[in-house]
N, C-alpha and C positions, 0 to 999 in steps of 0.2 A: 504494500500500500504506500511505501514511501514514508516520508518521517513523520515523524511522531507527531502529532495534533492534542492540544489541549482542549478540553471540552468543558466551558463554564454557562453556566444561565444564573440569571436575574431574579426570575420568578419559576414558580411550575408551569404557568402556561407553558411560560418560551422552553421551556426541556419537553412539556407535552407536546407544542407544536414539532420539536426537532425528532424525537422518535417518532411519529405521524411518519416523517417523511425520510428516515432512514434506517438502513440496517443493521445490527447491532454485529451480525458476523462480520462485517466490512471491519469491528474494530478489537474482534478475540483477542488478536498479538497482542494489542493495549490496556486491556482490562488487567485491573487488580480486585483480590477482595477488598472492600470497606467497609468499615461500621458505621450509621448513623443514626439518631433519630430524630425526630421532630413531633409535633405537635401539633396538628391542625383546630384541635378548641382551642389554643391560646388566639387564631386568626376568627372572627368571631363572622366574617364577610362571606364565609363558604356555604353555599347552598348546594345540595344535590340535584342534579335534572335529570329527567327520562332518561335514557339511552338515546330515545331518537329525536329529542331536544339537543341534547347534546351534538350527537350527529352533524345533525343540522346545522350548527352555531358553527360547527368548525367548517361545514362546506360553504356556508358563506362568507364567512371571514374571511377564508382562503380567497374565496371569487370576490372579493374586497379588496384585498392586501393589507387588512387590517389585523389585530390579536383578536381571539375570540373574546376575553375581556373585554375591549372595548365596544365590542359590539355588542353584546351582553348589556352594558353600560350602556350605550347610547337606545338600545330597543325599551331597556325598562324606564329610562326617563324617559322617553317620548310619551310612555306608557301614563307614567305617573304626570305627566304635566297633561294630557289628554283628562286625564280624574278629575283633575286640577291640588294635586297633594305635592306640587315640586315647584 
């Protein structure tokens, strides 16, 4: 595969968007064990969606060029300002 590449992300979107669209064989030579953990109830903003909500949100953010976050963001304030509650 050629040299070594370092692989960092921001958030989980940007590491979910990045396995979306690659394969993890392309990088066995590379791989170490690690340990981590995290916490997702300390991030209080995570809602679970459908399966095919989700889907969804990433196939058009894709046909966007946008994060699915943001689009996320910008559907439910449309949503909430339509209520009139934003």
């Amino acid at each position: 595969m050629g040299r070594n590449k370092s692989i960092n992300f921001k958030t989980y979107e940007e590491a979910g968007e990045w396995f979306d669209t690659h394969d993890m064989t392309d990088y066995e030579g590379q791989l170490k064990e690690v340990e981590f953990h995290f916490d997702l109830r300390k991030n209080r903003n995570w809602f679970e969606l459908e399966q095919k909500i989700g889907r969804t949100i990433r196939e058009l953010a894709k046909k966007q060029n946008i994060s699915s976050r943001k689009l996320v963001n910008e559907l439910l304030k449309e949503k909430l300002e339509n209520l009139g509650h934003f």
